[in-house]
PyMOL Python script that loads the backbone (N, CA, C, O; Angstrom):
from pymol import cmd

cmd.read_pdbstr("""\
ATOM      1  N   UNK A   1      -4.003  -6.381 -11.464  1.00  0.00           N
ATOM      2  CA  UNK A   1      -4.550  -5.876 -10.219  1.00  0.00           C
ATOM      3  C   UNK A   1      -5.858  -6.621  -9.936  1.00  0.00           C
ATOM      4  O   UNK A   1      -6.859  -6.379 -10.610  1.00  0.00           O
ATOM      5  N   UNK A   2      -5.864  -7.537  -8.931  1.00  0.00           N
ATOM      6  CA  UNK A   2      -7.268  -7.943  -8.415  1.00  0.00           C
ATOM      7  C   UNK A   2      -8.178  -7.218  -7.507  1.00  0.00           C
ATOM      8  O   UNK A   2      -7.957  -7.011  -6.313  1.00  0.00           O
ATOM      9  N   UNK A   3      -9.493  -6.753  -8.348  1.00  0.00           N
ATOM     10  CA  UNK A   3     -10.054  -5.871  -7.950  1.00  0.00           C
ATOM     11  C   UNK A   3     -11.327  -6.851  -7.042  1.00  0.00           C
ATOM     12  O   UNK A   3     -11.725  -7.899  -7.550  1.00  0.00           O
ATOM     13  N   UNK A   4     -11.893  -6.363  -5.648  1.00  0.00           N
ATOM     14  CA  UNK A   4     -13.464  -7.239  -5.453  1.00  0.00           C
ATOM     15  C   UNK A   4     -13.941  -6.242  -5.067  1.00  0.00           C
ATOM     16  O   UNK A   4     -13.658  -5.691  -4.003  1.00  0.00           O
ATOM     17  N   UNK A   5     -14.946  -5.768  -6.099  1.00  0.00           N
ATOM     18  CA  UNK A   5     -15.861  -4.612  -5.642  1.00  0.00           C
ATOM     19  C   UNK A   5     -17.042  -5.460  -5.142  1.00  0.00           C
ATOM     20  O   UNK A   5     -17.642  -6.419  -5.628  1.00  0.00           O
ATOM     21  N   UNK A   6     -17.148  -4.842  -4.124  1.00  0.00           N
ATOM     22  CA  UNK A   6     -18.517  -5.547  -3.742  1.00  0.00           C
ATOM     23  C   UNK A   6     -18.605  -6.110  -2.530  1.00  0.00           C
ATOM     24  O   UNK A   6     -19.473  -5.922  -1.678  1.00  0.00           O
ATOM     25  N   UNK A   7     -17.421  -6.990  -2.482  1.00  0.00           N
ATOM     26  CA  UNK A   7     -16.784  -8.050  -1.287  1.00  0.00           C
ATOM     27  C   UNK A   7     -16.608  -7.488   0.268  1.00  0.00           C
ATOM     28  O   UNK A   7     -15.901  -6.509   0.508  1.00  0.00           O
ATOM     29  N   UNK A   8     -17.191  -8.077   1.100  1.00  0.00           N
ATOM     30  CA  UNK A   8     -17.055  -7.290   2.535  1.00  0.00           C
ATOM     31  C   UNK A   8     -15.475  -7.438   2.726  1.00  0.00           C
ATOM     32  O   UNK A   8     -14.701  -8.376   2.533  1.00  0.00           O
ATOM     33  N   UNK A   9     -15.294  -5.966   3.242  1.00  0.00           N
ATOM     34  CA  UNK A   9     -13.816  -5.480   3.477  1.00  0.00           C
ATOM     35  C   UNK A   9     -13.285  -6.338   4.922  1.00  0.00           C
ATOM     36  O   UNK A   9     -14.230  -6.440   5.704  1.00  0.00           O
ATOM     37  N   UNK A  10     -12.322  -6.815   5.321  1.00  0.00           N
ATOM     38  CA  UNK A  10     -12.012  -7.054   6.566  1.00  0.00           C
ATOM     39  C   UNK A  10     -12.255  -5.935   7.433  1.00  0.00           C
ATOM     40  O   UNK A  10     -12.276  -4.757   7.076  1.00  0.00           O
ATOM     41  N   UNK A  11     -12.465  -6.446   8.779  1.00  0.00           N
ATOM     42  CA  UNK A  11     -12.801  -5.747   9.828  1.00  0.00           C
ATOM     43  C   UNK A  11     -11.506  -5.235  10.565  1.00  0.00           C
ATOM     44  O   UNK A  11     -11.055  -5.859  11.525  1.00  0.00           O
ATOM     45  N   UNK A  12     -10.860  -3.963  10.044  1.00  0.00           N
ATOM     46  CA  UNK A  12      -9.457  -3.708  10.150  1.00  0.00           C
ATOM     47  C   UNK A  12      -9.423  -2.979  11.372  1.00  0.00           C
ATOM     48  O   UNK A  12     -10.346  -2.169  11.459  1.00  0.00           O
ATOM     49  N   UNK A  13      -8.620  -3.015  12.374  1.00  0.00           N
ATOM     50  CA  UNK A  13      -8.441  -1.830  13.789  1.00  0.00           C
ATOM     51  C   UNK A  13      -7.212  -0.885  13.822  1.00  0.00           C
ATOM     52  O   UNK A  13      -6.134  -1.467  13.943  1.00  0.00           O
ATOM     53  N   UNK A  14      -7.177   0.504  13.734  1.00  0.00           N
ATOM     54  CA  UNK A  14      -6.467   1.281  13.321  1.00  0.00           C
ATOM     55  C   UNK A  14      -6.620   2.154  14.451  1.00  0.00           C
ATOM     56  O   UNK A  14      -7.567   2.241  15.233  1.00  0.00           O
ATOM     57  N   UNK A  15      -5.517   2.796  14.411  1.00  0.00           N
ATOM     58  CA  UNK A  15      -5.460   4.113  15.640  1.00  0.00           C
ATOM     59  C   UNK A  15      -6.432   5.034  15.106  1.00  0.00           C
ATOM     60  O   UNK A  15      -6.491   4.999  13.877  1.00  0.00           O
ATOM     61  N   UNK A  16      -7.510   6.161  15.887  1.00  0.00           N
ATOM     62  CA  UNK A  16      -7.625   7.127  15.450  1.00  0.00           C
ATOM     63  C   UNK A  16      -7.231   8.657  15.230  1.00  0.00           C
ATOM     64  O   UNK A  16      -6.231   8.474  14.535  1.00  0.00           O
ATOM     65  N   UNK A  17      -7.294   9.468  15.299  1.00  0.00           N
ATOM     66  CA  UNK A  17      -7.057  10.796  15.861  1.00  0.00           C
ATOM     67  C   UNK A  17      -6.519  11.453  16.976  1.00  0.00           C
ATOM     68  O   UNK A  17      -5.891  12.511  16.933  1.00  0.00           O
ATOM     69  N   UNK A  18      -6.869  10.576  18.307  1.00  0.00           N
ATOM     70  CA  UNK A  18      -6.281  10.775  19.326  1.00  0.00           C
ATOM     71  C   UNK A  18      -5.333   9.512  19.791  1.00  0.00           C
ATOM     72  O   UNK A  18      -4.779   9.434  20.888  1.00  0.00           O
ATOM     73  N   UNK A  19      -5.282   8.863  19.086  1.00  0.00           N
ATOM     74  CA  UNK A  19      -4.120   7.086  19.301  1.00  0.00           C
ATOM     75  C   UNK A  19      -5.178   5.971  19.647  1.00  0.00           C
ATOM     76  O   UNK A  19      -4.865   4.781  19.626  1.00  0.00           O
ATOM     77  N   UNK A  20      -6.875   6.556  20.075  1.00  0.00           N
ATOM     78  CA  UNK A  20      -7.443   5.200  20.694  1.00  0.00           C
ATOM     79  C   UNK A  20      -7.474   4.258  19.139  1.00  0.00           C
ATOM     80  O   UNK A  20      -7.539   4.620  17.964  1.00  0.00           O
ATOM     81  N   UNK A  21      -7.385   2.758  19.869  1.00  0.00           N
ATOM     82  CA  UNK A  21      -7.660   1.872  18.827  1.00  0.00           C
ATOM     83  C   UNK A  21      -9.369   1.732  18.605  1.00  0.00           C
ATOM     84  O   UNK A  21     -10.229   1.561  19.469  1.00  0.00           O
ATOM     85  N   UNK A  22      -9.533   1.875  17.047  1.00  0.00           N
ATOM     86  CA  UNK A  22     -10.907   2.071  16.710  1.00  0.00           C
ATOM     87  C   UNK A  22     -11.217   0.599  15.415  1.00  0.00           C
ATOM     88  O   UNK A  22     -10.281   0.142  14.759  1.00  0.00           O
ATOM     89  N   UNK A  23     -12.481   0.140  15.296  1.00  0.00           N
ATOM     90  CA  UNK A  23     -12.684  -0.790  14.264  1.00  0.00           C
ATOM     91  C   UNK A  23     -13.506  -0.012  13.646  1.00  0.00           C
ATOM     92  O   UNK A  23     -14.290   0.857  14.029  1.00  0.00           O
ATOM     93  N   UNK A  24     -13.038  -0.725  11.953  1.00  0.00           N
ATOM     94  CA  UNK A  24     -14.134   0.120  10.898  1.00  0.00           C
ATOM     95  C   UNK A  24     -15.660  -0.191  11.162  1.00  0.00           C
ATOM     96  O   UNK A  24     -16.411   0.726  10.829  1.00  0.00           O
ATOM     97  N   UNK A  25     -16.253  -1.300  11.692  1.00  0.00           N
ATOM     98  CA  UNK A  25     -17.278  -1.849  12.211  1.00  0.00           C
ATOM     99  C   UNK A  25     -17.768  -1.127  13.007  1.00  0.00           C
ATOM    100  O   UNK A  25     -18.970  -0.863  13.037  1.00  0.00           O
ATOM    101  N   UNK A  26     -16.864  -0.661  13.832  1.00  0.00           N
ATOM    102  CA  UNK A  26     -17.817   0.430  14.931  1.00  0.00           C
ATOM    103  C   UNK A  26     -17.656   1.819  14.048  1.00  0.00           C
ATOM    104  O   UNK A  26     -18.417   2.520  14.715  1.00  0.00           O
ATOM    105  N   UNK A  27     -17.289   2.489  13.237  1.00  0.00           N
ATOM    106  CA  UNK A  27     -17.077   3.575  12.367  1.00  0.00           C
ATOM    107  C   UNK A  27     -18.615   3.641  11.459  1.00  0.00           C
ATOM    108  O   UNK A  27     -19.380   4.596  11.326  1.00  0.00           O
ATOM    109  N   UNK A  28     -18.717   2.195  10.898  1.00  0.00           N
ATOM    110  CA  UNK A  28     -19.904   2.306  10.008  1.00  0.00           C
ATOM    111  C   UNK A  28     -21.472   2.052  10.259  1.00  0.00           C
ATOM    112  O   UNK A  28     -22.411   2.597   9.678  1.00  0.00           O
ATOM    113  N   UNK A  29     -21.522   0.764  11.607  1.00  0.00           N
ATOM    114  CA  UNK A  29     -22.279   0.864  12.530  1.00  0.00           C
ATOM    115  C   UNK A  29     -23.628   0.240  11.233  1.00  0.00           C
ATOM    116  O   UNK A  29     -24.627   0.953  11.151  1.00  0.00           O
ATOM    117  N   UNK A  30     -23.588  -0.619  10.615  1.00  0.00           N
ATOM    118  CA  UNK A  30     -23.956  -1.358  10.003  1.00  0.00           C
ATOM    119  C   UNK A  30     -24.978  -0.321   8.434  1.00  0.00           C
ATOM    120  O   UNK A  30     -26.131  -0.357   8.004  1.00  0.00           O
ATOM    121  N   UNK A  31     -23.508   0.588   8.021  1.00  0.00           N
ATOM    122  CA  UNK A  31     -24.172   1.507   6.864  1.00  0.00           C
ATOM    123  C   UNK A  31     -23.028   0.739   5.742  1.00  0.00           C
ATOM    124  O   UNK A  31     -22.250  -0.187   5.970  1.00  0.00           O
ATOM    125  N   UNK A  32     -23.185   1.253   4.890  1.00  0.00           N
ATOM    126  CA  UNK A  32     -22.217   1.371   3.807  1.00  0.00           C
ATOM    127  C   UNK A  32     -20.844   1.879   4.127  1.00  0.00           C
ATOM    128  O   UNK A  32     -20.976   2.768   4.968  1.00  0.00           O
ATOM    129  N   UNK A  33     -19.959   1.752   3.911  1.00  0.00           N
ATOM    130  CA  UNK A  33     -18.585   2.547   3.877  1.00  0.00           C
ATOM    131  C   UNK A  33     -17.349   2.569   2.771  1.00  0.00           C
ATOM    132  O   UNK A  33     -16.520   1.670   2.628  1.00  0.00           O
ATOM    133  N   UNK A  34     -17.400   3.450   2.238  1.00  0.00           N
ATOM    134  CA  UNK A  34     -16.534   3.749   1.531  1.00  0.00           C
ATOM    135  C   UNK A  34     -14.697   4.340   1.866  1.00  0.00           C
ATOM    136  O   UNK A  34     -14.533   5.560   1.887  1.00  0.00           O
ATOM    137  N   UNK A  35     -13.502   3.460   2.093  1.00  0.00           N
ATOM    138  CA  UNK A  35     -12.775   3.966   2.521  1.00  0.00           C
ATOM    139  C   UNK A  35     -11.663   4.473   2.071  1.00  0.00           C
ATOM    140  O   UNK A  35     -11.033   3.509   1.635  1.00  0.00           O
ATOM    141  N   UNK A  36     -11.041   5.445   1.918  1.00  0.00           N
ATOM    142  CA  UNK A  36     -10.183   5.567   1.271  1.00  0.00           C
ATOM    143  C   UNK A  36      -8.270   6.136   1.754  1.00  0.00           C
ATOM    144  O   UNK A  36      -8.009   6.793   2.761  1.00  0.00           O
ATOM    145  N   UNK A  37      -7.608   5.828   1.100  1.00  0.00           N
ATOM    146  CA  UNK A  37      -6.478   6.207   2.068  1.00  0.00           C
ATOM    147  C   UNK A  37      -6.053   6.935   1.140  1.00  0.00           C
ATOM    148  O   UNK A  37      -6.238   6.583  -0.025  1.00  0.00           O
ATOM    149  N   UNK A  38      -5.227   8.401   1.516  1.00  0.00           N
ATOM    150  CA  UNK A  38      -4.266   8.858   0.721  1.00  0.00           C
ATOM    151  C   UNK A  38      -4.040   9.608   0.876  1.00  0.00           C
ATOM    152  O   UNK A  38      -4.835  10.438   1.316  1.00  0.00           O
ATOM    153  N   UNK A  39      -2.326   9.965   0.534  1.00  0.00           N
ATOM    154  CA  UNK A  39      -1.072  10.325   1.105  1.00  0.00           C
ATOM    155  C   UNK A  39      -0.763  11.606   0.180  1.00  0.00           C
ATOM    156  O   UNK A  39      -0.484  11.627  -1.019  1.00  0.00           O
ATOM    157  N   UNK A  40      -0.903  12.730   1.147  1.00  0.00           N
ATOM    158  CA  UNK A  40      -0.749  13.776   0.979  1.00  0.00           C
ATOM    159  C   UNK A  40       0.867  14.212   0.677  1.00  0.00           C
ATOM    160  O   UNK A  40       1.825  13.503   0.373  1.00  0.00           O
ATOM    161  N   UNK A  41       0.785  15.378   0.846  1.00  0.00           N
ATOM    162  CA  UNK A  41       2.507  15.925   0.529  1.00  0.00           C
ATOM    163  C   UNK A  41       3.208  16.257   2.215  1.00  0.00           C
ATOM    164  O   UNK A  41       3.403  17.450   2.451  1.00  0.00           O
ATOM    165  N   UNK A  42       3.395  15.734   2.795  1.00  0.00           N
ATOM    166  CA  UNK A  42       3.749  16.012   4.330  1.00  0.00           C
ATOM    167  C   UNK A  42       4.784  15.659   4.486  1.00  0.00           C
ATOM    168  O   UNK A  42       5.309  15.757   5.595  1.00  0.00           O
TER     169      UNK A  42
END
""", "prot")
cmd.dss("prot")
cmd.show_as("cartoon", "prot")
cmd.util.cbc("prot")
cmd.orient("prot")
């Protein structure tokens, strides 16, 4: 598994909550971000 802790993440654009398309860039707004994904029982 190649891990890069540290390494700036790509600047990914994902639907949000209501379908608008959102970038993590505008989410973090030049802080730290920690992101995580995961898949519940649904």
């Amino acid at each position: 598994m190649n891990q890069t802790i540290g390494k700036r993440f790509p600047d990914l654009e994902m639907p949000d909550q209501d379908g608008k398309k959102i970038k993590l860039s505008d989410i973090a707004a030049n802080f730290p971000l920690i992101l995580v994904f995961y898949r519940g029982y649904w």
